[in-house]
C-alpha positions in Angstrom: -30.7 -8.3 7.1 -33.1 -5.2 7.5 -30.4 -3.1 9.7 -27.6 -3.4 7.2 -26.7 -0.1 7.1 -27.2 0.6 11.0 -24.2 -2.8 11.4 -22.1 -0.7 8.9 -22.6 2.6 10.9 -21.7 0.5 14.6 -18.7 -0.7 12.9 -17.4 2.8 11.4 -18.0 4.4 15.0 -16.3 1.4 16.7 -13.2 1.8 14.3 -13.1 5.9 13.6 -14.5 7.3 16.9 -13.1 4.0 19.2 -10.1 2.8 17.9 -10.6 -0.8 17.3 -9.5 -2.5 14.3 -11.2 -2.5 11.4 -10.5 -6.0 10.3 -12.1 -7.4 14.0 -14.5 -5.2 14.1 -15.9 -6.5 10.3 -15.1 -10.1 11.5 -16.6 -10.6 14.7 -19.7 -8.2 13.2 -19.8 -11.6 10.5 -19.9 -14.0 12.5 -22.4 -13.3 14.8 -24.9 -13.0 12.0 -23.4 -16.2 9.8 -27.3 -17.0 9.7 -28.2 -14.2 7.2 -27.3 -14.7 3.5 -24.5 -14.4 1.5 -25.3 -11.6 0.0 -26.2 -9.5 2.6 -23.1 -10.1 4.5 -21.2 -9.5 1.5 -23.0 -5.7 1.2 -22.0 -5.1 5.2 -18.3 -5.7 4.1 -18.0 -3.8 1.1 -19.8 -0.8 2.6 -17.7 -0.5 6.0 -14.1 -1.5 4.3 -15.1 0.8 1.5 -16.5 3.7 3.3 -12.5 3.2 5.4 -10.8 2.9 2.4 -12.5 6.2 1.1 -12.1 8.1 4.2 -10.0 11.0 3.2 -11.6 11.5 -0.2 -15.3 11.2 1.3 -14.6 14.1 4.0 -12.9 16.1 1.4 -16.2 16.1 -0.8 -18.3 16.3 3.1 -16.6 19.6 3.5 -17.1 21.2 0.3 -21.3 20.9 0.7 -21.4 21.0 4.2 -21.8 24.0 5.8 -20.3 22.1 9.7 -16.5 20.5 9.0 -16.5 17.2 9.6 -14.5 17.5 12.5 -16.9 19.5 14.2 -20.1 17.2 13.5 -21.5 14.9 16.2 -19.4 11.1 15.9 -23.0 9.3 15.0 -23.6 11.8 11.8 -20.5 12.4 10.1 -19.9 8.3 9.7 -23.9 8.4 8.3 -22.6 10.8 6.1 -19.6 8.9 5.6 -21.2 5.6 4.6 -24.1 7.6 2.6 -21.9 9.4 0.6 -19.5 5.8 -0.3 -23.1 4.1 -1.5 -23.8 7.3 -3.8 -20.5 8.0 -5.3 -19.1 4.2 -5.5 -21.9 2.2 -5.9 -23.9 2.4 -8.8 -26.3 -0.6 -7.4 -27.7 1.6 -4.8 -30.2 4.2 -5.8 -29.3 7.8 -4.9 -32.9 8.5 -3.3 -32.7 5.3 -1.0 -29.4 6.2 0.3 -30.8 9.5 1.5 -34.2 8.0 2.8 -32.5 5.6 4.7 -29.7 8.4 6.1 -32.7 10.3 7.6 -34.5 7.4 9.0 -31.4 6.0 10.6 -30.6 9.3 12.2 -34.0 9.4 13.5 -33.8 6.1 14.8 -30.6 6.6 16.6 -31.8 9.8 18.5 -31.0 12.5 16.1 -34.2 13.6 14.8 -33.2 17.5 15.0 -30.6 16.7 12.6 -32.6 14.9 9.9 -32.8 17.6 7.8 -29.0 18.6 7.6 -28.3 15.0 6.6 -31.1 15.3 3.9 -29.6 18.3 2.8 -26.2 17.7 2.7 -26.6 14.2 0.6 -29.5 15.9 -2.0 -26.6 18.3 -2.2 -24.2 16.2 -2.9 -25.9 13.7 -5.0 -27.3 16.9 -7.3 -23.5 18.4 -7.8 -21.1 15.3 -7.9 -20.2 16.0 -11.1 -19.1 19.9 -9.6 -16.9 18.4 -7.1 -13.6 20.4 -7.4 -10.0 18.1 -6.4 -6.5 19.6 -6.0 -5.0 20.3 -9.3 -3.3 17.2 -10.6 0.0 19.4 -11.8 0.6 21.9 -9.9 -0.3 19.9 -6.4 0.0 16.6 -7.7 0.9 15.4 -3.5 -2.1 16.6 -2.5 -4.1 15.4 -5.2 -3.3 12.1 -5.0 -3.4 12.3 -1.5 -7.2 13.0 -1.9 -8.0 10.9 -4.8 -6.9 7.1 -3.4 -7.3 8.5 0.3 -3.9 8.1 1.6 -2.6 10.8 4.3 -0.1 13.0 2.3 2.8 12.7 4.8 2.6 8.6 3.4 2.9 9.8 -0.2 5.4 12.2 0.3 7.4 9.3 1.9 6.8 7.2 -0.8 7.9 9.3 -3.7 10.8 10.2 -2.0 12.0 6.7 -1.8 10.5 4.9 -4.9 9.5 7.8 -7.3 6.3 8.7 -8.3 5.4 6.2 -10.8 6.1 3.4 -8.2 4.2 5.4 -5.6 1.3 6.1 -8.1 0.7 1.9 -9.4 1.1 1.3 -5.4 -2.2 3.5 -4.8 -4.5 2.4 -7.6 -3.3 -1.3 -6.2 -4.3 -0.7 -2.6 -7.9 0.1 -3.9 -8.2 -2.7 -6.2 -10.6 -5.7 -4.8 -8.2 -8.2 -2.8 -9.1 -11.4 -3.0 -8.5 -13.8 -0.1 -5.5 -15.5 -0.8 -5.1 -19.3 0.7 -2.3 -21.9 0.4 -3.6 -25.7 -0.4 -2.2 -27.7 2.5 -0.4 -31.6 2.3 -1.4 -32.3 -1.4 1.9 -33.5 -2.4 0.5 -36.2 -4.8 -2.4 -33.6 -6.5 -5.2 -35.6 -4.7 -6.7 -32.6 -2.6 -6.9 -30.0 -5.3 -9.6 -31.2 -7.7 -11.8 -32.2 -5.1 -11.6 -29.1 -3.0 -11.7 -27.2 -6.3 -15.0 -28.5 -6.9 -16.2 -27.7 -3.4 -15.7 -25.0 -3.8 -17.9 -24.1 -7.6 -20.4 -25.5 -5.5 -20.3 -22.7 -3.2 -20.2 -20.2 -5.8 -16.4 -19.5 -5.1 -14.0 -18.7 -7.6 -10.7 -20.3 -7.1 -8.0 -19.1 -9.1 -4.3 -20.4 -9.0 -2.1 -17.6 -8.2 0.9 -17.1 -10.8 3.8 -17.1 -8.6 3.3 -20.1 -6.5 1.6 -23.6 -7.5 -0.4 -24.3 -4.2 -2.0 -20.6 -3.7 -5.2 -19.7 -4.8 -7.0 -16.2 -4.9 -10.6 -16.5 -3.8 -13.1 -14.3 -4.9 -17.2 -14.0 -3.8 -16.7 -15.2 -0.5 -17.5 -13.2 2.7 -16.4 -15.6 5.2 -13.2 -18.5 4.7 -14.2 -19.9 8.0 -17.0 -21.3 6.5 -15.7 -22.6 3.1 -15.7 -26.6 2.4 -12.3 -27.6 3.4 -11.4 -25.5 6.2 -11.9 -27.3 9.1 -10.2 -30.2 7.6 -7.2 -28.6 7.0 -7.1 -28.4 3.6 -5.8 -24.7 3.3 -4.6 -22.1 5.2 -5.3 -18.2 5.0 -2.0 -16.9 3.5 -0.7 -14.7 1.0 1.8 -15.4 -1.5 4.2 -12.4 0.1 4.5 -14.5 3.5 4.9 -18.1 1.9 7.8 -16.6 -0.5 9.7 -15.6 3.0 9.6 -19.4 4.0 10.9 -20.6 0.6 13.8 -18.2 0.8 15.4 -20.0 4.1 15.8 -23.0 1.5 13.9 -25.4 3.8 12.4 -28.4 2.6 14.7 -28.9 -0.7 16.4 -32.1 0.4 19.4 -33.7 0.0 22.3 -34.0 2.1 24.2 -31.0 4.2 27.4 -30.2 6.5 27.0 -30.3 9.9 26.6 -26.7 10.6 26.2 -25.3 7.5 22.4 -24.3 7.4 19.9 -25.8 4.9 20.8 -26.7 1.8 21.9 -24.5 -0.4 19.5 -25.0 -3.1 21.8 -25.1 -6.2 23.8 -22.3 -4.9 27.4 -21.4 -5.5 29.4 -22.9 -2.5 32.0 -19.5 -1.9 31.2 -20.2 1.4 32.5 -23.7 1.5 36.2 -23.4 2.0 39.3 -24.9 0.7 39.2 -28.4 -0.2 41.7 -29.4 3.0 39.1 -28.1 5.1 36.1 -29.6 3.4 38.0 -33.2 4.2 38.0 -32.1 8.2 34.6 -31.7 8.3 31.9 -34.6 8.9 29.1 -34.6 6.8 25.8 -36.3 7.6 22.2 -36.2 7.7 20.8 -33.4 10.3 17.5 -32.8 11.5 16.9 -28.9 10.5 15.9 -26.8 13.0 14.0 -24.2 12.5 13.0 -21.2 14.7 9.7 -18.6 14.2 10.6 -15.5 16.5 7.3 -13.5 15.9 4.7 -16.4 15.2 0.8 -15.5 15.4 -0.8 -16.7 13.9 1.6 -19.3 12.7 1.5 -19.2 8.7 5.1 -19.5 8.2 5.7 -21.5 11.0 2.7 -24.0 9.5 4.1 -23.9 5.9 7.9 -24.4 7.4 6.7 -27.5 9.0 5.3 -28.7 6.0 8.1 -28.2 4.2 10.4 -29.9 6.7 8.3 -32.7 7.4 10.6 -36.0 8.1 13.7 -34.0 7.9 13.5 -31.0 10.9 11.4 -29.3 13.0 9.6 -25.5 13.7 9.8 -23.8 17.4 7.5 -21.5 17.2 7.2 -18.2 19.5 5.0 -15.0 20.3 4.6 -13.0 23.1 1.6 -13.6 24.5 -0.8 -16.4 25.3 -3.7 -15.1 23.2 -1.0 -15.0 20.3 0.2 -18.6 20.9 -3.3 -20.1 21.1 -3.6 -18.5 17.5 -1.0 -20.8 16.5 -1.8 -24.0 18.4 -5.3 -23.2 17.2 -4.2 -23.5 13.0 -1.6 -26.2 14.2 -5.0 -28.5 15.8 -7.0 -27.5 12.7 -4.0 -27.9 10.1 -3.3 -31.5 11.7 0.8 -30.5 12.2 3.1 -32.6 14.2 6.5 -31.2 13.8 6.7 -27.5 15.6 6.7 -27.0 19.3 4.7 -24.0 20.4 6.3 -21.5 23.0 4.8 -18.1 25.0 8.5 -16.1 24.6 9.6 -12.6 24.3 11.8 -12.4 21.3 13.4 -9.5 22.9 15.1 -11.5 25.5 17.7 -13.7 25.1 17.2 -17.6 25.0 20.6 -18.8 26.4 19.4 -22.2 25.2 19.1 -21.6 22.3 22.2 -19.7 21.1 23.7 -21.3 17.5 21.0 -23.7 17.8 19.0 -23.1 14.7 19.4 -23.9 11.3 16.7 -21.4 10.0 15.5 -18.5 12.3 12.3 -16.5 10.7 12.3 -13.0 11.8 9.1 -11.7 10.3 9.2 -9.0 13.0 6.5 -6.2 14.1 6.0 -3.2 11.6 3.9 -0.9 10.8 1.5 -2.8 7.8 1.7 -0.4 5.4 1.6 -3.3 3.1 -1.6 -4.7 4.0 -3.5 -1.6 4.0 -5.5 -2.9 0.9 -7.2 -5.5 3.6 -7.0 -3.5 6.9 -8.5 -0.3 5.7 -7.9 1.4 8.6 -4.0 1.3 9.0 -3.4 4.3 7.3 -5.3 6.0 9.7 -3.4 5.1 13.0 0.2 4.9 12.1 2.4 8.5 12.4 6.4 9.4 11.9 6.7 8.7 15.2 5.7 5.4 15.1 7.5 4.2 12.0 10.6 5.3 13.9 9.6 3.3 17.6 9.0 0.4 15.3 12.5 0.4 13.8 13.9 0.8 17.0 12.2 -2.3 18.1 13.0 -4.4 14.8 16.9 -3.9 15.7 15.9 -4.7 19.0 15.0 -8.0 18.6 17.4 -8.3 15.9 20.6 -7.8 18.3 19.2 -10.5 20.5 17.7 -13.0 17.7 20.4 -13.5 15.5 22.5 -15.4 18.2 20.2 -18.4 17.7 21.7 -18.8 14.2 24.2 -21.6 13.8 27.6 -20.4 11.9 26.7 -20.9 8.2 22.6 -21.1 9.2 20.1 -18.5 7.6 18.0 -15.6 9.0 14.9 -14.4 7.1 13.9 -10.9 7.9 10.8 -10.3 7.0 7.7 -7.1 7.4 4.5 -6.6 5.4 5.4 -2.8 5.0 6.5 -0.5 2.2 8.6 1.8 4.4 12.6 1.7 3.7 13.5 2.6 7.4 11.8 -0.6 8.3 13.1 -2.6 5.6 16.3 -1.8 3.7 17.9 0.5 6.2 17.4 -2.0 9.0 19.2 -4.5 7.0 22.3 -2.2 6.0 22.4 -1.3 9.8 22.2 -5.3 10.4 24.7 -6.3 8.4 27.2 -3.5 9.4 26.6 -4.7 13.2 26.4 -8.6 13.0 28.0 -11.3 11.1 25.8 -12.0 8.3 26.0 -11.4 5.0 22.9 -10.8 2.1 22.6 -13.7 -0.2 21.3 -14.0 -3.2 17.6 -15.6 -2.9 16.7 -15.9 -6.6 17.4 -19.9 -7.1 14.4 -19.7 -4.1 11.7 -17.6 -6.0 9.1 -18.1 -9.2 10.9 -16.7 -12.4 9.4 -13.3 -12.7 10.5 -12.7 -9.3 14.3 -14.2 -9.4 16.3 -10.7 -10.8 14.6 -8.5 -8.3 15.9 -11.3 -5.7 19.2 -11.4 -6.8 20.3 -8.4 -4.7 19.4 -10.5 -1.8 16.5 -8.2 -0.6 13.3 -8.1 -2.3 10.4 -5.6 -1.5 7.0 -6.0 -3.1 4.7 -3.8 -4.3 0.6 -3.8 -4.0 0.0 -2.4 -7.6 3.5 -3.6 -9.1 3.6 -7.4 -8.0 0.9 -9.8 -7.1 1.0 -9.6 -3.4 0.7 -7.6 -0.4 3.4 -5.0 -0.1 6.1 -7.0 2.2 9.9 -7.5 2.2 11.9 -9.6 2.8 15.8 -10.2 2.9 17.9 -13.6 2.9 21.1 -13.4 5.4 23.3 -15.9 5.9 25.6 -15.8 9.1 29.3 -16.1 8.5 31.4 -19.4 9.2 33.6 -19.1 12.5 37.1 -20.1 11.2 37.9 -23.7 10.4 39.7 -26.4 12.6 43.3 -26.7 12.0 43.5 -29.6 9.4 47.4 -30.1 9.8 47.0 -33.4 11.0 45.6 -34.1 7.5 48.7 -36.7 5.2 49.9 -34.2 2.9 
């Protein structure tokens, strides 16, 4: 492609100076030129998501050699500066030189001759004294210096060490800069039949496939710029997924088999049965073979509610929800693709109550809206657009549809809640304030998750770290709703 870097500049104005989303924005920019090569696409990628991941960092530097803030420079120039200044400092294939040449010609081109010389001068500038550039001081303004160096807004670090230290909060941002590789679950290969195949596909292509530690059917793809056109996906051989959202579906305990009390939930997957009563009440109840039921409040685009119908498949069934048409045609759009019989999809507001569906459900998934700070390292941008305020709207919301969703849980059933977001008034708080307010108890989830995972899940709750574990940042929390009290068994022979 000969206007590489003039894609990368539309994209960083439709993200920083518009407000879309960087992760559309770079997708839709993709697609339309899926002619060009491999290569080239890959270089539009790593210089827009880059250039966003860099953001603070790159302006910092900006305003030390520039004599106009960044702030105060026209929208078009300060992202060419932006996107120059990425290429010279964090990539070494690109020759200092050419990034400057090119700067001036694309000003030019874009109507800002006049200016051509300030971009040449602030880049030769820059590129001459890089090794001069002065950063906070790592001790006595450590906040602020790491702030700057991994380009996270300070008020986000502060928050961070507050609640997890600052070691935690230190691995966390060296993580979210690390490459992410695009993490996929294989799809129906019960028997092993699918894997080597696709696994030769994909060598074929160039791809690396690499099976990811935690779970046996994910795999970590790396050299790939677009999944949509990988061997395999339109058949329905995987599904874009990470690790994080799969573990919250294997935690409800769905799919393990076996035999259950009417009413009691899924099986309990090996664990203790405290909550099965005295022996005079276990003989009142009747115990058969139910269809689970299983309920996705907050869908789109349906990657739990696809690997819970998997998982169920012969023994139960997925509704699956979101609020909007556009969001539900996500789902039915994987469902059609993935080749899934077993969920219904539905357009519902999981604010509003379901009469219908009260004590209905066997499993209900509440992976509810947040505010992503745990998928930062793959939506660049995030860190960008979320404030205080917003942290605390979302966490009114989350209780929200909490008071109203839980209903739908039969007495003894499970409810997963679930964010992909490192924030504790989002995540831990919102379950101690659940818990206080609703009939559900925290259960352990560690007979449910891979073996360096199961003491962190004993507690019930689990939040991930990018940087610590080998995931998105994302937590999650196992609740199981208390039993109403038992029939009278007097009739019972003594």
């Amino acid at each position: 492609m000969d206007n590489t870097r003039e894609l990368v500049l539309d994209v960083l104005l439709e993200v920083l100076e518009k407000g879309a989303y960087s992760h559309q924005v770079i997708r839709d920019v993709l697609d339309k030129y899926n002619y060009s090569e491999g290569r080239d696409k890959a270089l539009v990628k790593r210089m827009a998501e880059g250039t966003l991941e860099r953001l603070i960092q790159i302006d910092y530097i900006l305003n030390q050699f520039s004599k106009v803030p960044v702030a105060r420079m026209k929208p078009l120039i300060r992202n060419l500066l932006r996107m120059s200044v990425y290429q010279m400092l964090f990539m070494d294939s690109i020759p200092e030189r050419a990034v400057c040449n090119e700067a001036v010609k694309l000003a030019g081109k874009r109507g800002f001759r006049g200016l051509s010389g300030f971009v040449n001068g602030v880049l030769r500038n820059i590129a001459r004294k890089k090794q001069e550039i002065v950063y906070p001081d790592k001790e006595q303004e450590p906040e602020q210096y790491m702030s700057i160096r991994y380009s996270m807004p300070r008020w986000l670090v502060e928050m961070w060490i507050l609640a997890y230290g600052r070691e935690t909060t230190l691995k966390m941002l060296e993580g979210l800069l690390k490459e992410h590789p695009v993490t996929v679950r294989l799809c129906g290969d019960t028997e092993g039949k699918r894997k080597d195949k696709w696994l030769r596909w994909l060598e074929q292509e160039n791809v690396e496939a690499k099976q990811h530690p935690y779970l046996p059917d994910a795999f970590q793809l790396y050299h790939t710029e677009g999944v949509r056109n990988l061997p395999g996906f339109e058949e329905g051989y995987f599904a874009v997924q990470d690790v994080s959202s799969m573990l919250a579906v294997e935690i409800s305990g769905a799919g393990r088999g076996g035999r259950r009390e009417e009413g009691d939930g899924p099986d309990r997957g090996g664990l203790p049965e405290e909550t099965s009563g005295s022996s005079a009440e276990s003989l009142c109840r009747k115990t058969e073979d139910v269809e689970i039921l299983a309920l996705d409040v907050c869908a789109s685009p349906g990657g739990k509610s696809l690997y819970m119908a998997e998982k169920l498949k012969g023994t139960g069934k997925v509704i699956s929800r979101d609020l909007t048409e556009y969001k539900v045609s996500l789902i039915r759009n994987n469902i059609e693709r993935m080749g899934c019989q077993n969920i219904d999809v539905q357009v519902y507001d999981a604010g509003i109550l379901d009469e219908g569906m009260v004590e209905k459900a066997d499993i209900v998934l509440a992976d509810l809206p947040c505010s992503g700070l745990g998928v930062m390292g793959k939506k660049r941008d995030i860190k960008y657009k979320v404030t205080k305020e917003s942290l605390k709207e979302l966490a009114i919301l989350q209780r929200k549809i909490l008071d109203v969703v839980w209903q739908y849980v039969k007495p003894g059933g499970v409810l997963v809640y679930s964010t992909c977001t490192v924030n504790p008034g989002e995540n831990q708080e919102i379950v101690e304030w659940f818990t206080k307010n609703h009939p559900f108890d925290v259960e352990d989830m560690s007979p449910y998750l891979p073996e360096v995972l199961k003491e962190e899940g004993k507690v019930g709750c689990l939040q991930l770290f990018p940087g610590i574990h080998e995931t998105d940042g994302f937590f999650m929390a196992r609740l199981r709703r208390r039993k109403k009290q038992q029939a009278d068994c007097r009739s019972l022979p003594e």
